[in-house]
N, CA, C and O atoms as a GROMACS GRO file, in nm:
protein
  548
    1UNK      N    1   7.400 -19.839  14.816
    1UNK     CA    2   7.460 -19.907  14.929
    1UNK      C    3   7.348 -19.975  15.009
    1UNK      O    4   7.236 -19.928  15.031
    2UNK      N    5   7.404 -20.108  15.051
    2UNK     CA    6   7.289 -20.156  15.137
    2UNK      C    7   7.212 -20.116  15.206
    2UNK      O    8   7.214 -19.996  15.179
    3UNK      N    9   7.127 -20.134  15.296
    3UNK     CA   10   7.066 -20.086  15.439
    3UNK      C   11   7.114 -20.161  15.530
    3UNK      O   12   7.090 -20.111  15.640
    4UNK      N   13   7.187 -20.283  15.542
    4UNK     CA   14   7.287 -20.338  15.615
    4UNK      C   15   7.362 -20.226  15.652
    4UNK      O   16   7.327 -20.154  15.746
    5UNK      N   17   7.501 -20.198  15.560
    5UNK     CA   18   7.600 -20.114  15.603
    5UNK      C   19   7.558 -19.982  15.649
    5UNK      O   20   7.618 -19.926  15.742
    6UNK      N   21   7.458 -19.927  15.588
    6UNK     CA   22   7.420 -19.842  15.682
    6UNK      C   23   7.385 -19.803  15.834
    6UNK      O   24   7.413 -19.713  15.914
    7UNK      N   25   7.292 -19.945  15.829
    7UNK     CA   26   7.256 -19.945  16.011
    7UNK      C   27   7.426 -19.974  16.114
    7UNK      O   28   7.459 -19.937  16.227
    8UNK      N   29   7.488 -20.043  16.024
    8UNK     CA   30   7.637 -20.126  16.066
    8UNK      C   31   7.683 -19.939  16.131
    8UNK      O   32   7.685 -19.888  16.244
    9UNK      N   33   7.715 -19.886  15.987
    9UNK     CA   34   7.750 -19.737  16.023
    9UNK      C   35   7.670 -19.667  16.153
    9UNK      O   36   7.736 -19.621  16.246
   10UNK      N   37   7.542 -19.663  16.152
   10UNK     CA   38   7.481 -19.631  16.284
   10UNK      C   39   7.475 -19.688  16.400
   10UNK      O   40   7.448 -19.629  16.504
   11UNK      N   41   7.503 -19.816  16.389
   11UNK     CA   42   7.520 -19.890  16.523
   11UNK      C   43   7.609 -19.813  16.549
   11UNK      O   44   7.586 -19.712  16.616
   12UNK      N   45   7.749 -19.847  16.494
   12UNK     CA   46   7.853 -19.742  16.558
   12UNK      C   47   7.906 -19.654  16.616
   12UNK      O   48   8.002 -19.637  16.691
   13UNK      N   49   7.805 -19.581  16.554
   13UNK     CA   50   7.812 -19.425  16.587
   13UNK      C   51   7.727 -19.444  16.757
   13UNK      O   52   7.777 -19.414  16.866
   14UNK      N   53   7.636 -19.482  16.740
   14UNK     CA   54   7.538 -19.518  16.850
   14UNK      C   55   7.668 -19.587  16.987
   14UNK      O   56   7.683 -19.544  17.102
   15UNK      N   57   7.717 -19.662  16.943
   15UNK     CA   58   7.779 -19.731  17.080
   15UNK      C   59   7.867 -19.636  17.116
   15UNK      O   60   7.919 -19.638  17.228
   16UNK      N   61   7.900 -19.516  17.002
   16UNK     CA   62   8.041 -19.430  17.069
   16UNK      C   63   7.963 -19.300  17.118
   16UNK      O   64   8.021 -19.209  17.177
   17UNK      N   65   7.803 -19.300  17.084
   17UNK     CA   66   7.746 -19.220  17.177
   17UNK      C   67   7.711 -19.242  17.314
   17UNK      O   68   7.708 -19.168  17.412
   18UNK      N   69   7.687 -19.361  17.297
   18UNK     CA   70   7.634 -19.452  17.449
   18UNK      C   71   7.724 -19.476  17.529
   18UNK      O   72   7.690 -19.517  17.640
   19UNK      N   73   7.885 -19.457  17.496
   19UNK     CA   74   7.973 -19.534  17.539
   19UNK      C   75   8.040 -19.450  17.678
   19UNK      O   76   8.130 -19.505  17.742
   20UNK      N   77   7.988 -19.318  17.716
   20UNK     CA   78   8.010 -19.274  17.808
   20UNK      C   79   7.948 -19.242  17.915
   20UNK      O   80   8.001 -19.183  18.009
   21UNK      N   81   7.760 -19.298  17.910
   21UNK     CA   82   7.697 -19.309  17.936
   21UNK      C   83   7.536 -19.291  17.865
   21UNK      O   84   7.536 -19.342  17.753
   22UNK      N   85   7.428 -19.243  17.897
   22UNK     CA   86   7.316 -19.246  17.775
   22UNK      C   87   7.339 -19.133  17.669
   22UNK      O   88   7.412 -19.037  17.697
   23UNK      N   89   7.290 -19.141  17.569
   23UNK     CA   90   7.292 -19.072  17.420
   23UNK      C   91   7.236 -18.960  17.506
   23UNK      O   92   7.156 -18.951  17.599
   24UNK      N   93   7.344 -18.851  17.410
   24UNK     CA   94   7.286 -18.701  17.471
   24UNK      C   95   7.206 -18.663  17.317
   24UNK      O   96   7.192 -18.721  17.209
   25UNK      N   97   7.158 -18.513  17.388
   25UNK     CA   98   7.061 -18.469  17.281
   25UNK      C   99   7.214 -18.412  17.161
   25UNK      O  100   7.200 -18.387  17.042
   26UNK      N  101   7.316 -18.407  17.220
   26UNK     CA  102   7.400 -18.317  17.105
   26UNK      C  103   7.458 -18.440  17.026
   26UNK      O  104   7.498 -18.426  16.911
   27UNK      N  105   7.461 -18.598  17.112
   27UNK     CA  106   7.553 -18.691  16.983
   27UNK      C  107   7.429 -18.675  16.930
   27UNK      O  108   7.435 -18.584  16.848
   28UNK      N  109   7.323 -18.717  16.937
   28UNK     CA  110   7.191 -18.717  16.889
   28UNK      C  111   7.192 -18.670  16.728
   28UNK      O  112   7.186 -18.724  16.618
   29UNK      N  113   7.203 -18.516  16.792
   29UNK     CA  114   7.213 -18.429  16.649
   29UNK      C  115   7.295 -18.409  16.608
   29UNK      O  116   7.292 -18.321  16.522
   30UNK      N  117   7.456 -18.489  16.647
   30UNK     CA  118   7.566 -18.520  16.534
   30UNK      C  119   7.504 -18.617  16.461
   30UNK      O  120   7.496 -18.596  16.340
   31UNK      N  121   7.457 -18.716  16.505
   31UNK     CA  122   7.433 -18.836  16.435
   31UNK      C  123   7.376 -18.814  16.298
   31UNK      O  124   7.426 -18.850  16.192
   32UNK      N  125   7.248 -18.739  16.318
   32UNK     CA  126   7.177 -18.675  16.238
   32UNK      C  127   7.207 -18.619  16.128
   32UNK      O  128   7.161 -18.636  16.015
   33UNK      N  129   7.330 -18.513  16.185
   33UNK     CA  130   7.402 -18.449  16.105
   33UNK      C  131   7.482 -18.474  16.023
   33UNK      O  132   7.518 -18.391  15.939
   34UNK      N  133   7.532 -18.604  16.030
   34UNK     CA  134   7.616 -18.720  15.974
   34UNK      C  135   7.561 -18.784  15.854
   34UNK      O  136   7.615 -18.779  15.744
   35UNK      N  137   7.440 -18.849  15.884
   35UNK     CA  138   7.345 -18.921  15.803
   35UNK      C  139   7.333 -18.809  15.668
   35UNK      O  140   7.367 -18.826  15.551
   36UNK      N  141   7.252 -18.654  15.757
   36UNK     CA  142   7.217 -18.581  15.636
   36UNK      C  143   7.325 -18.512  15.509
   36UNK      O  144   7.294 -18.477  15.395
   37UNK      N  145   7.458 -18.510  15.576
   37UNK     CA  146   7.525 -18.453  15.466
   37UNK      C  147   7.638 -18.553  15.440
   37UNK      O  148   7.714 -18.518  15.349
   38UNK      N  149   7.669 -18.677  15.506
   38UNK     CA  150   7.779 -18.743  15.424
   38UNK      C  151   7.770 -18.833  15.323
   38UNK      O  152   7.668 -18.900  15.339
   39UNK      N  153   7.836 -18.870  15.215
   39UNK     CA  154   7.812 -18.943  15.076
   39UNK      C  155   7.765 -19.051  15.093
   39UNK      O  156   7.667 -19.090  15.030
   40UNK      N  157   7.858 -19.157  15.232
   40UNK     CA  158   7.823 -19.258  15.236
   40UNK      C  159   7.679 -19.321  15.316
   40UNK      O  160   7.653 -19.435  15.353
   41UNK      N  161   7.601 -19.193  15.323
   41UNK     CA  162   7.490 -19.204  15.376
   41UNK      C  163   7.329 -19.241  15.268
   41UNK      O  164   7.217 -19.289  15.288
   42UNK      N  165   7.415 -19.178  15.138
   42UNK     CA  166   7.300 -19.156  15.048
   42UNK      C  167   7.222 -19.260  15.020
   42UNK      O  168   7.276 -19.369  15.009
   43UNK      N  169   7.094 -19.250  15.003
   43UNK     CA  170   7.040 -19.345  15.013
   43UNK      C  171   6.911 -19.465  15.108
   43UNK      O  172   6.819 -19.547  15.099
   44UNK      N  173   7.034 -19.364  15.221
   44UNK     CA  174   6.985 -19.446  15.384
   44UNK      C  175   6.802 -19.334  15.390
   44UNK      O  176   6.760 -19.228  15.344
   45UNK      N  177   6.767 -19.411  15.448
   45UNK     CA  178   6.620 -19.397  15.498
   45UNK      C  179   6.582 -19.323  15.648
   45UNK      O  180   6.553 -19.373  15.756
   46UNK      N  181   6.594 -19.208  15.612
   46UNK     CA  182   6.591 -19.092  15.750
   46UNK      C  183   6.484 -19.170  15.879
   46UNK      O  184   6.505 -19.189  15.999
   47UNK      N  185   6.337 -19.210  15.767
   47UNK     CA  186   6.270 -19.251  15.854
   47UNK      C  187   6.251 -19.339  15.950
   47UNK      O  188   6.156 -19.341  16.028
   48UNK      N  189   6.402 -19.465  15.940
   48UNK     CA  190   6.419 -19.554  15.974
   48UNK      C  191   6.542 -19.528  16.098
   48UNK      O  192   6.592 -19.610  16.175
   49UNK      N  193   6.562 -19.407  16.086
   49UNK     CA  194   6.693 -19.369  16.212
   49UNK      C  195   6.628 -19.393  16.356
   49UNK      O  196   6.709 -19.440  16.436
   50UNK      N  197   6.526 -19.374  16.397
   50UNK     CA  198   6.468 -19.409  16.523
   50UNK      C  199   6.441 -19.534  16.532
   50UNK      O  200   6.429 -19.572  16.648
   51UNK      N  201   6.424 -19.624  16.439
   51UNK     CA  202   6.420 -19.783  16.472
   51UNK      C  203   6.567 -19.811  16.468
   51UNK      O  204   6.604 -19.882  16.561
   52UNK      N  205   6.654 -19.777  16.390
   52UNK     CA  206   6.776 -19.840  16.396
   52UNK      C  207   6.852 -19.821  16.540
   52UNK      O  208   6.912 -19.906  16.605
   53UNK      N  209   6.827 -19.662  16.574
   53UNK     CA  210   6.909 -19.626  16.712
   53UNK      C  211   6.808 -19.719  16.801
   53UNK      O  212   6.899 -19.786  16.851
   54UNK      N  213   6.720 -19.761  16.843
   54UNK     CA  214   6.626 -19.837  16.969
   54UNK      C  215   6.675 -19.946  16.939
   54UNK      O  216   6.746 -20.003  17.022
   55UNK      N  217   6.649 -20.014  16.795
   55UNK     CA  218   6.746 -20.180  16.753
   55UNK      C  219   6.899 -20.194  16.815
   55UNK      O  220   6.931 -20.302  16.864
   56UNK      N  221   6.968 -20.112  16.813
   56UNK     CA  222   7.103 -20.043  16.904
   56UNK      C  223   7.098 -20.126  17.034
   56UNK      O  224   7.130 -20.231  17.089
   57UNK      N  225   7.026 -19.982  17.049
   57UNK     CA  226   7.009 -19.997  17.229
   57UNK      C  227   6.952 -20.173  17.277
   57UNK      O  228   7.001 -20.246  17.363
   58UNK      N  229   6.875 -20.191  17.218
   58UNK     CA  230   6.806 -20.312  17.252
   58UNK      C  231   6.919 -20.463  17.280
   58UNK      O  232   6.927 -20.544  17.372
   59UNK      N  233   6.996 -20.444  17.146
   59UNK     CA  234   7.095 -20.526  17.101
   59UNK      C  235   7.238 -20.499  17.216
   59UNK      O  236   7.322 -20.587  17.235
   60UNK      N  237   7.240 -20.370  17.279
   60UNK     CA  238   7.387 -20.360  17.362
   60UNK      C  239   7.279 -20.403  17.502
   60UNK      O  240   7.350 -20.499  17.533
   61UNK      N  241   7.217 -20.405  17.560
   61UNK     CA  242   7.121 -20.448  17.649
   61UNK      C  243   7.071 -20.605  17.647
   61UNK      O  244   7.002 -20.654  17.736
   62UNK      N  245   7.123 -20.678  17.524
   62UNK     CA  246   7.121 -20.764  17.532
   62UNK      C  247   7.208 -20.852  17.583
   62UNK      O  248   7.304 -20.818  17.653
   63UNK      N  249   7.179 -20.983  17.548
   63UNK     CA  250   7.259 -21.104  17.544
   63UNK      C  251   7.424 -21.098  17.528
   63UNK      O  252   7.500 -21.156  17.604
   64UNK      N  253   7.463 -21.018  17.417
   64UNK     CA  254   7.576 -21.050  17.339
   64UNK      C  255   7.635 -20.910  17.338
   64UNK      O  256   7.743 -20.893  17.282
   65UNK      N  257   7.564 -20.796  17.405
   65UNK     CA  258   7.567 -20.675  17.500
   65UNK      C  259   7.673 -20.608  17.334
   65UNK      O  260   7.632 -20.625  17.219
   66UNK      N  261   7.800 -20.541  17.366
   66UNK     CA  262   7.875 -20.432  17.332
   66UNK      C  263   7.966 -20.504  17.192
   66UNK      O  264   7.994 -20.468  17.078
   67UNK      N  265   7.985 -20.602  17.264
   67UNK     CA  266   8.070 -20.677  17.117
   67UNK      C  267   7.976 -20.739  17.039
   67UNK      O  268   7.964 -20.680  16.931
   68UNK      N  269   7.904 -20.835  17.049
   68UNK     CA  270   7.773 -20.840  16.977
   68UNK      C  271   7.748 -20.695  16.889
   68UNK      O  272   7.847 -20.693  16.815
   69UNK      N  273   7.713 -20.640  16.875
   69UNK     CA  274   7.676 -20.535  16.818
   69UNK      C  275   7.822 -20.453  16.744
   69UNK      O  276   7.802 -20.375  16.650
   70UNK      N  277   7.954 -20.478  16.791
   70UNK     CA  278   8.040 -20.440  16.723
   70UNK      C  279   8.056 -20.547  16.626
   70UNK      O  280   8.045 -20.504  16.511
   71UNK      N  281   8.076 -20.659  16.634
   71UNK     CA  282   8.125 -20.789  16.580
   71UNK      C  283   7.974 -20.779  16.483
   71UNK      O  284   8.001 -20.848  16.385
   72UNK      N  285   7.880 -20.744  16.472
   72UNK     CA  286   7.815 -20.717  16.389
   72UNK      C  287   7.832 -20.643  16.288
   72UNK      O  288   7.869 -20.674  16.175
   73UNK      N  289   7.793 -20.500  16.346
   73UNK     CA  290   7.862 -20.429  16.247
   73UNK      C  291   7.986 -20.400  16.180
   73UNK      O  292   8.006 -20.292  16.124
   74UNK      N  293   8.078 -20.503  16.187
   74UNK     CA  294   8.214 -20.479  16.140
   74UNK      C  295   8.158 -20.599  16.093
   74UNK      O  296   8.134 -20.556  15.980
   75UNK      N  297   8.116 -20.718  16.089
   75UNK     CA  298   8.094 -20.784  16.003
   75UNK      C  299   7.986 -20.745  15.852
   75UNK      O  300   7.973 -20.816  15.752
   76UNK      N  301   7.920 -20.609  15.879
   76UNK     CA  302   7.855 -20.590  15.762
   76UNK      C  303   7.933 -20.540  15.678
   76UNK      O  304   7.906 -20.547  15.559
   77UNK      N  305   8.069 -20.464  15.731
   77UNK     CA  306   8.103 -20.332  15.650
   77UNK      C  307   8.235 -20.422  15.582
   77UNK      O  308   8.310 -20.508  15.629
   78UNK      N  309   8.221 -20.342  15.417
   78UNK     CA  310   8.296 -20.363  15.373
   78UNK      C  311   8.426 -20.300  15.389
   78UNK      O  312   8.424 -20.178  15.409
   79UNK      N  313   8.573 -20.375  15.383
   79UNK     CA  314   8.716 -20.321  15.440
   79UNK      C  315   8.763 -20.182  15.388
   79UNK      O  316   8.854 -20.112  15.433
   80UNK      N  317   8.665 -20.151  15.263
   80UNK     CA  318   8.720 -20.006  15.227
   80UNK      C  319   8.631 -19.912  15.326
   80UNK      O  320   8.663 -19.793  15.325
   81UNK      N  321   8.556 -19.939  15.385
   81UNK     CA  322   8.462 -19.863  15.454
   81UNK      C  323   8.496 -19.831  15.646
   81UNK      O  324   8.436 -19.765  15.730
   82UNK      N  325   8.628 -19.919  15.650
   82UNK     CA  326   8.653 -19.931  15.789
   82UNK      C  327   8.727 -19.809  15.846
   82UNK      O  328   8.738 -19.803  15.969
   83UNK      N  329   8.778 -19.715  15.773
   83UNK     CA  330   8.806 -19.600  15.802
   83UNK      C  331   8.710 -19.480  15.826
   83UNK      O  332   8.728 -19.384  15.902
   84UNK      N  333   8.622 -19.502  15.760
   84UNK     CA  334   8.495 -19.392  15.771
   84UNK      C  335   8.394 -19.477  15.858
   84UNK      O  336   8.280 -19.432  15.869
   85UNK      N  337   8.422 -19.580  15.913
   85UNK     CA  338   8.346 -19.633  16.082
   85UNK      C  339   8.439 -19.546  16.149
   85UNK      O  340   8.384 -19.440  16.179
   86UNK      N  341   8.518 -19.550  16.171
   86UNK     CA  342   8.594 -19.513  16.247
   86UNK      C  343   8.581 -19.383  16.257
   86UNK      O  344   8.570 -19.332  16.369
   87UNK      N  345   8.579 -19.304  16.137
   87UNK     CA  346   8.601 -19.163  16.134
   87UNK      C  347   8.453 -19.120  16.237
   87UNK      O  348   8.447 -19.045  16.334
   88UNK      N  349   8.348 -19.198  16.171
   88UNK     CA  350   8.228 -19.173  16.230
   88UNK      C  351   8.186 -19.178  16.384
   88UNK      O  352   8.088 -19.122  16.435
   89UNK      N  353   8.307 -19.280  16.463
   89UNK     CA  354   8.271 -19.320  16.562
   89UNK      C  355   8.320 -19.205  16.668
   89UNK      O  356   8.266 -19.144  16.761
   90UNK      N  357   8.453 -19.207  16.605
   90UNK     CA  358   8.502 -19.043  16.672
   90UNK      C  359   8.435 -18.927  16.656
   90UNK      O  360   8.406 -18.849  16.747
   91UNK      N  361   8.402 -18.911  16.505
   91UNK     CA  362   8.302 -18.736  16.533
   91UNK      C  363   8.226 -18.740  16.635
   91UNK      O  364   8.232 -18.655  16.724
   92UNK      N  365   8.123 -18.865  16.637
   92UNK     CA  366   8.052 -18.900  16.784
   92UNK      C  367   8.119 -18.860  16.939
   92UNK      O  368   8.093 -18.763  17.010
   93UNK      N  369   8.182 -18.932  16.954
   93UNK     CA  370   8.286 -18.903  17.090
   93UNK      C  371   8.356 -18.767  17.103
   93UNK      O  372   8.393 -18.724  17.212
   94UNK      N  373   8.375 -18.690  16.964
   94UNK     CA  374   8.419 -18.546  16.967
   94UNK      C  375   8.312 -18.420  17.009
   94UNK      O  376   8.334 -18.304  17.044
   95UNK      N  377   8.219 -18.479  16.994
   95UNK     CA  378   8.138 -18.402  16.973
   95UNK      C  379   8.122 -18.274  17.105
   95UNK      O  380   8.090 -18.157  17.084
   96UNK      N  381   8.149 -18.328  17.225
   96UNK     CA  382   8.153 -18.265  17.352
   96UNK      C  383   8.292 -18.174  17.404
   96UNK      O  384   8.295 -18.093  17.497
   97UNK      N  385   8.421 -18.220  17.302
   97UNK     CA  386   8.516 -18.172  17.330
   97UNK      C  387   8.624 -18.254  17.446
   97UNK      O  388   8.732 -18.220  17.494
   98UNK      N  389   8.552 -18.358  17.461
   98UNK     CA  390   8.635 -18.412  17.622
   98UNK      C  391   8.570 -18.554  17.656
   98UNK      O  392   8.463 -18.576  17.713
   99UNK      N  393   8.679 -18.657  17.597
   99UNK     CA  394   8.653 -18.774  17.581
   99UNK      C  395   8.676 -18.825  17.722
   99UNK      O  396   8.785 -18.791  17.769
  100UNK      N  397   8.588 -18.909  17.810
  100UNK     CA  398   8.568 -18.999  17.878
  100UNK      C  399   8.623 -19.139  17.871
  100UNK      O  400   8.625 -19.214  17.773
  101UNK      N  401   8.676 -19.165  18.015
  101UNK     CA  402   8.746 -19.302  17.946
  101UNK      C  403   8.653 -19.461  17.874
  101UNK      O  404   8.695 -19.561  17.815
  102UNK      N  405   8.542 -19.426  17.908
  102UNK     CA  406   8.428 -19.486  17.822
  102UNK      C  407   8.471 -19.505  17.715
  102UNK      O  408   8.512 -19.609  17.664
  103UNK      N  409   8.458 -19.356  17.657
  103UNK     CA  410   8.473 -19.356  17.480
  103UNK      C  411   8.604 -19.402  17.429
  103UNK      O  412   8.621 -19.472  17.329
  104UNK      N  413   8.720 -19.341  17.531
  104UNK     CA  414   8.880 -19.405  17.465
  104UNK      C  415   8.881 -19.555  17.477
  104UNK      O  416   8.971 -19.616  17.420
  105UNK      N  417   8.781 -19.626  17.552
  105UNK     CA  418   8.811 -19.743  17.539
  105UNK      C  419   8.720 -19.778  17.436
  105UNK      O  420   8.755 -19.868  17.361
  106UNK      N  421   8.624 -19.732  17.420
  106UNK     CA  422   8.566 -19.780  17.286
  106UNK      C  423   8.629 -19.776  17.178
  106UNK      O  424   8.606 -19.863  17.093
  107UNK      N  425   8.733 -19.666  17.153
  107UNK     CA  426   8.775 -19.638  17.055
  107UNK      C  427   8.907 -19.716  17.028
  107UNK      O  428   8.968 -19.734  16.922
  108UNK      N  429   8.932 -19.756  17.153
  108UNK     CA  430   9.032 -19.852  17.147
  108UNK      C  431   9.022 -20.000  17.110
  108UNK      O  432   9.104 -20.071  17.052
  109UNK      N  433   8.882 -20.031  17.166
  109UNK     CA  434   8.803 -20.167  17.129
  109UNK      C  435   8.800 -20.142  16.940
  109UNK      O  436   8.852 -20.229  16.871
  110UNK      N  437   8.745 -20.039  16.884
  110UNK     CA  438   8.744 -20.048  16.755
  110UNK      C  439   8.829 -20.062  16.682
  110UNK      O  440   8.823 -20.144  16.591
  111UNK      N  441   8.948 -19.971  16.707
  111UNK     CA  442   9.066 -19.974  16.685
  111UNK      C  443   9.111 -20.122  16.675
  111UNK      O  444   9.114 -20.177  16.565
  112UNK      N  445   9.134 -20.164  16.748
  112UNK     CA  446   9.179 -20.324  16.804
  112UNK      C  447   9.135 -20.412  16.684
  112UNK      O  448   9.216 -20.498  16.649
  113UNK      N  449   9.016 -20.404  16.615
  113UNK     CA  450   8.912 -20.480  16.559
  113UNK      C  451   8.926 -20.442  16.384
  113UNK      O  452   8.889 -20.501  16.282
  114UNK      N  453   8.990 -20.326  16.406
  114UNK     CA  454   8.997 -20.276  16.236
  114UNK      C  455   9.081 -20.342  16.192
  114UNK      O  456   9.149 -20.405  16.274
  115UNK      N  457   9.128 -20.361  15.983
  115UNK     CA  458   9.271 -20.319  15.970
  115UNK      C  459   9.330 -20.205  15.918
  115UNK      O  460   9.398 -20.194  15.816
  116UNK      N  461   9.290 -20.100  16.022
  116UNK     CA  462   9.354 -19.968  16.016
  116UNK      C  463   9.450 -19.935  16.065
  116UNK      O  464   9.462 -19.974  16.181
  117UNK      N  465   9.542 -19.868  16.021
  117UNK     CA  466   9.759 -19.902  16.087
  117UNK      C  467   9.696 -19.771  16.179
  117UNK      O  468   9.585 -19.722  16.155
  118UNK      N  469   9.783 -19.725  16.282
  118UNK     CA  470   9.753 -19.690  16.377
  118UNK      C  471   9.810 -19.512  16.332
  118UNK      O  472   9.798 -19.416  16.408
  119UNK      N  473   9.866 -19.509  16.204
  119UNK     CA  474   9.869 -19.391  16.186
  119UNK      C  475   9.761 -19.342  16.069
  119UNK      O  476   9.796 -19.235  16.020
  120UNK      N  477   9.664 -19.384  16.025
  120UNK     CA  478   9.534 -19.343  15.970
  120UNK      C  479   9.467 -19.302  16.118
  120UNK      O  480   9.439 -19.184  16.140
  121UNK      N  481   9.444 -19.403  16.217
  121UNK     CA  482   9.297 -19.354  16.316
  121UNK      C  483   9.386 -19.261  16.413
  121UNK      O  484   9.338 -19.210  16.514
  122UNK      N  485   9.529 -19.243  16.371
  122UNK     CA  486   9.583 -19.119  16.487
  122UNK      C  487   9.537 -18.974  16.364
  122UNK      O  488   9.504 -18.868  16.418
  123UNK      N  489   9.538 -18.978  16.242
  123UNK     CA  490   9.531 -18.913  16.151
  123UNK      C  491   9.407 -18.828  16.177
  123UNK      O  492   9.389 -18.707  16.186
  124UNK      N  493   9.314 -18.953  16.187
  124UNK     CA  494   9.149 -18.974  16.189
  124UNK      C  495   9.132 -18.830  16.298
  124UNK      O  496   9.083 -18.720  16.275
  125UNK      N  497   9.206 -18.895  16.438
  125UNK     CA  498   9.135 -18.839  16.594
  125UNK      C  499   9.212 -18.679  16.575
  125UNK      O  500   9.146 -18.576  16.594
  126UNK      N  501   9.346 -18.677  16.539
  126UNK     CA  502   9.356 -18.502  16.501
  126UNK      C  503   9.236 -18.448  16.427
  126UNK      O  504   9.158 -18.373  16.485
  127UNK      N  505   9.217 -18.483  16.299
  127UNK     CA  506   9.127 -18.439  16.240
  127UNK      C  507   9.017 -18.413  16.332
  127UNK      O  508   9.026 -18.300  16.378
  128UNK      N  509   8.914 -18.479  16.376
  128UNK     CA  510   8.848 -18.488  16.458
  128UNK      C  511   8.832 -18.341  16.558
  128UNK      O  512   8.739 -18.260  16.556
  129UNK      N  513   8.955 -18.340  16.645
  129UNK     CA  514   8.985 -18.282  16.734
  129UNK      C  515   8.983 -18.166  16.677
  129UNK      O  516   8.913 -18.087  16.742
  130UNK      N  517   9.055 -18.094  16.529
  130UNK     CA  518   9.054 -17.951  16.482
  130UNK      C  519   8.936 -17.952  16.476
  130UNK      O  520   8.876 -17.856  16.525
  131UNK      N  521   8.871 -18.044  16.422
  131UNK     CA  522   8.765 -17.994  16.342
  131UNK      C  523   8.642 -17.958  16.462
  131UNK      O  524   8.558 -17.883  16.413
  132UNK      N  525   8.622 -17.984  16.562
  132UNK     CA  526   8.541 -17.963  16.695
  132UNK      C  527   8.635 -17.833  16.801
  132UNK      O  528   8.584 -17.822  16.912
  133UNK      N  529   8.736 -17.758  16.781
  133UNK     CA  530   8.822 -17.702  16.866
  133UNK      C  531   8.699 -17.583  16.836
  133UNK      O  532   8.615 -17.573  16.746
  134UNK      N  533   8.734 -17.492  16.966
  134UNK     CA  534   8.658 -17.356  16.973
  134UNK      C  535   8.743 -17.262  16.997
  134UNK      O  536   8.854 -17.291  17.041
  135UNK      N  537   8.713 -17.153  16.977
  135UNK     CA  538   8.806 -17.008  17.017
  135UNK      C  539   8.809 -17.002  17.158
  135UNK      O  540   8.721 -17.016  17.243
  136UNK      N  541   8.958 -16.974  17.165
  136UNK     CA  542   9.048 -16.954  17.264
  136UNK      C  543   8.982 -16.838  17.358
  136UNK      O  544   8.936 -16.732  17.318
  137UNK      N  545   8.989 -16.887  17.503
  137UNK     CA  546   8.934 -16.699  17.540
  137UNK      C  547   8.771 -16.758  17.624
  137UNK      O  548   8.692 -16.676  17.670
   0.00000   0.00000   0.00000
C-alpha cells in the first residue's frame, strides 16, 4: 500500500484527535496502537509517524486549515478503504469514553464526505462504543 494512503489514514485519525482540542497523550497511544497491529497499516514506516502527525498539524494551521487536510486525505484513499477511515477516526474520538461536540462534528463532517450509508458508520460508532465500554461499578 502506498505511503500516500497511509499518511491519508493518519491525517485522519490526527484531526479526530485534535478535533476536541490538542492531541492527548492517550489518542497519541491509540494512534500508535492502530498503526502497530492493524492490516491496513502494514508496511507503513513507524519512523515516519512523527513527521506525518507535525505535517498534520502544520497543514490544519494552515491556509486551507480542517477541510484542506480532509479533502486531502479522502482524496488519497481508495473507496474500498472509506470505511476503515472512518472506523479509524472514531476509535480516535472513543478513546476517552465521552465525545465532545468537536469530535461529533467531525464525525459528522466525515460522514457527510464519505459514500458510507448511514447504517455502516452507525454500525461502525456501536462497535466503537462496546469495544471502549468499562465495568460497571
Amino acid at each position: 500500500m502506498s505511503s500516500q494512503i497511509h499518511d491519508a489514514l493518519v491525517d485522519l485519525m490526527v484531526v479526530a484527535a485534535t478535533s476536541d482540542s490538542a492531541i492527548t497523550e492517550k489518542e497519541l497511544m491509540r494512534i500508535s496502537a492502530l498503526i502497530d497491529r492493524l492490516p491496513v497499516f502494514e508496511g507503513f514506516d513507524r519512523e515516519r509517524l512523527a513527521d506525518v502527525v507535525n505535517d498534520c498539524a502544520d497543514r490544519l494551521n494552515g491556509a486551507d486549515g480542517l477541510d484542506g487536510v480532509i479533502d486531502t486525505a479522502l482524496a488519497a484513499l481508495p473507496p474500498k478503504l472509506e470505511d476503515t477511515a472512518y472506523a479509524l477516526a472514531v476509535e480516535v474520538t472513543a478513546v476517552d469514553l465521552r465525545l465532545e461536540q468537536e469530535e461529533l462534528r467531525y464525525l459528522e463532517m466525515l460522514r457527510d464526505r464519505l459514500s458510507l450509508d448511514r447504517l455502516t458508520t452507525a454500525a461502525i460508532e456501536v462497535a466503537a462504543r462496546a469495544r471502549h465500554r468499562r465495568m460497571p461499578g
